[in-house]
C-alpha positions in Angstrom: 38.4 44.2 -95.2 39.2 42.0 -92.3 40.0 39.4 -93.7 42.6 41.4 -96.0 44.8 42.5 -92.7 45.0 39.3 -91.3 46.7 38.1 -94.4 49.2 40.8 -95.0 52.2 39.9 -96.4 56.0 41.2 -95.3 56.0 45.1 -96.7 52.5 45.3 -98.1 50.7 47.8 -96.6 47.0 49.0 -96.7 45.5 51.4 -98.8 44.6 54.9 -97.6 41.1 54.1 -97.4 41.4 50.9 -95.4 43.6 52.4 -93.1 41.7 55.8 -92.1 38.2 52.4 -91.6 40.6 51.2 -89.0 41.6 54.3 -87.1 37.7 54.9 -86.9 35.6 52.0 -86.6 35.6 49.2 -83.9 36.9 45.6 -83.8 37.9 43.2 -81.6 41.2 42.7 -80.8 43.4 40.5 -78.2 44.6 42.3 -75.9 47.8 40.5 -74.2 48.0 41.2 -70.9 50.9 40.4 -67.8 50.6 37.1 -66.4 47.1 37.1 -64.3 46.5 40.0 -65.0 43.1 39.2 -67.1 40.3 39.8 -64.4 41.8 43.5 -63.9 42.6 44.2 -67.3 39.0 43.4 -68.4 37.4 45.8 -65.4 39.9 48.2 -66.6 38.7 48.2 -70.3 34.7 48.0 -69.0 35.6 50.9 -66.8 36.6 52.9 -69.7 33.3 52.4 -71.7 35.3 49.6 -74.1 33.5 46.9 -74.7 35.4 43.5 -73.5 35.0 39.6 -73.6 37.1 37.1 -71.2 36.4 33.1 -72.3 36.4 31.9 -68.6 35.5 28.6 -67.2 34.9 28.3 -63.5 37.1 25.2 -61.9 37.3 24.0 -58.0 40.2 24.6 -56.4 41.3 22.7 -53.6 43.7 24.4 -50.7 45.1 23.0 -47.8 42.3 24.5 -46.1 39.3 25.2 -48.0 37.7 24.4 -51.2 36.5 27.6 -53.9 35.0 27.9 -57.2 38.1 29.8 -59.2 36.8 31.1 -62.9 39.8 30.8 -64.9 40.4 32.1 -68.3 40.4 30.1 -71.5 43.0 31.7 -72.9 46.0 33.0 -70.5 47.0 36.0 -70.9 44.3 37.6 -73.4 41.5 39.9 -72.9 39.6 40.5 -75.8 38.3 44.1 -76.2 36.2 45.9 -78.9 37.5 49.6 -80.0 38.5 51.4 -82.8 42.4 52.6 -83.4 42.2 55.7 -82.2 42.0 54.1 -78.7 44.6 52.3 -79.3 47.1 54.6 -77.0 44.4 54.5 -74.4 44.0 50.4 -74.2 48.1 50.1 -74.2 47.8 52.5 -70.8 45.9 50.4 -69.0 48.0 48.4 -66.0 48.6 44.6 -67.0 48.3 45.6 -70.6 51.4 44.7 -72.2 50.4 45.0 -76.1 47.8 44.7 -78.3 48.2 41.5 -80.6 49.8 42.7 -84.0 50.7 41.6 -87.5 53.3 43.2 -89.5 53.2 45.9 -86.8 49.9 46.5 -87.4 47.4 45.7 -84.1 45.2 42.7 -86.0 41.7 42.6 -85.8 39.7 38.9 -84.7 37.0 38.4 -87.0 33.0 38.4 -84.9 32.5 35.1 -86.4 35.7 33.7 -84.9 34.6 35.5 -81.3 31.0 34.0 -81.4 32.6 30.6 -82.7 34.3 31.3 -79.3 31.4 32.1 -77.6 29.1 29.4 -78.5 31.6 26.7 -77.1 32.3 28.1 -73.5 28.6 28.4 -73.4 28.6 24.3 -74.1 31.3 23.9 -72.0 29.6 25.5 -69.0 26.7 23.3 -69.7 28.4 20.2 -70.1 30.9 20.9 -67.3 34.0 19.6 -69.3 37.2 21.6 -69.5 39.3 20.9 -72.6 42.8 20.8 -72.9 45.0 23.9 -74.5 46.8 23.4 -77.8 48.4 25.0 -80.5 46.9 25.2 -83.5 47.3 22.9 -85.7 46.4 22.3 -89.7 43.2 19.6 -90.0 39.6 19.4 -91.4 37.5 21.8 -91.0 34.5 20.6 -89.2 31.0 22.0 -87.6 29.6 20.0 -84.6 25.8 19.2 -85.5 24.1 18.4 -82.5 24.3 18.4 -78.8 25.7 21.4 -76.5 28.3 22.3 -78.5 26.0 22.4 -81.7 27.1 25.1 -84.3 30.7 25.6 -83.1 33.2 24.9 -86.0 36.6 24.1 -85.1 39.5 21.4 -87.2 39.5 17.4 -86.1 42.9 16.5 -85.0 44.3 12.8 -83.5 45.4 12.2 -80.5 46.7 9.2 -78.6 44.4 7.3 -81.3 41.3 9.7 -80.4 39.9 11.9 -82.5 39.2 15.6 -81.0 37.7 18.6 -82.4 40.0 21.8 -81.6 38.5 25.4 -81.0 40.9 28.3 -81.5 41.4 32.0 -82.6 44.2 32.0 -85.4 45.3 35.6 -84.2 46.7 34.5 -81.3 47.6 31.5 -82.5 46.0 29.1 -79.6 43.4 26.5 -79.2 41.5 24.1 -77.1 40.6 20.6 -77.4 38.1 18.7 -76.8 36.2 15.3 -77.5 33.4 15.2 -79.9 31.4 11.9 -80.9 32.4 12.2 -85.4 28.6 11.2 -85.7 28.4 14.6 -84.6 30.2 16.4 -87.5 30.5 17.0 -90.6 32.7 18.7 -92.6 33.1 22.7 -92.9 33.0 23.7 -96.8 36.0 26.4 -96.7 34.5 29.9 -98.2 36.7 30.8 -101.4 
């Protein structure tokens, strides 16, 4: 069923059933939030019993006076929280929440595999210490990263500047990060028909 609403087309709509599953059962969806706003939003949501996830990496900032540890989000601008349609009224009235990421005006739902895919590469981020660089996504092979930290993450190779980079994204919101991956380390992801 998710999989059908993230690839409605223009003036289809879902059937009675489907829609009735939405209003009562909980998913994740991106929540997109006013510029640095994230940190809030997500104590917002926790505070209201809704389950939340904000992809942050911690970075050190350097001032003219002082040097801190910063966590900064992965993806600007999103806070990804778990509830059913029926809250949806209550998520829009948090402060910092300006919507909730829709398709065909209907709020679309991120798929648990895509949010663990997400999950399992900050986790080998953090232990690797890199930081990868945003990008759009883009079309490419599918690929799943055998071994070392960021083993079992599946993301699409793409070329840059001559190097090949694996790149990590949620299609929803249409954004994804890059990073370098030795291509002894993949091998290609068979797409599910």
């Amino acid at each position: 069923m998710v999989g059908r609403i993230m690839t409605l087309s223009f003036g289809e709509s879902l059937p009675e059933g489907e829609q009735e599953a939405l209003q009562s059962s909980p998913r994740w969806y991106a929540c997109y939030t006013r510029a640095r706003h994230e940190k809030r939003v997500d104590e917002q949501l926790v505070g209201r019993g809704m389950e939340t996830y904000l992809p942050a990496l911690a970075r050190e900032r350097q001032w003219s006076d002082r040097r801190k540890v910063v966590e900064f989000p992965l993806f600007p601008g999103y806070v990804f929280a778990r509830f059913s349609l029926s809250a949806l009224h209550e998520v829009l009235s948090v402060p910092g929440v300006a919507t909730v990421i829709r398709h065909n005006g209907v709020p679309s739902p991120i798929m648990d595999e895509e949010l663990e895919n997400v999950r399992r590469f900050v986790a080998a981020l953090r232990e690797t210490g890199q930081f990868p660089e945003p990008r759009p996504l883009q079309p490419g092979q599918p690929v799943r990263v055998l071994h070392g930290p960021f083993q079992g993450v599946e993301g699409v190779v793409v070329e840059r500047r001559g190097r090949r980079r694996v790149l990590i994204g949620l299609k929803t919101i249409g954004q994804g990060m890059e990073i370098d991956i030795d291509g002894r380390n993949l091998e290609p992801k068979r797409l599910s028909a």
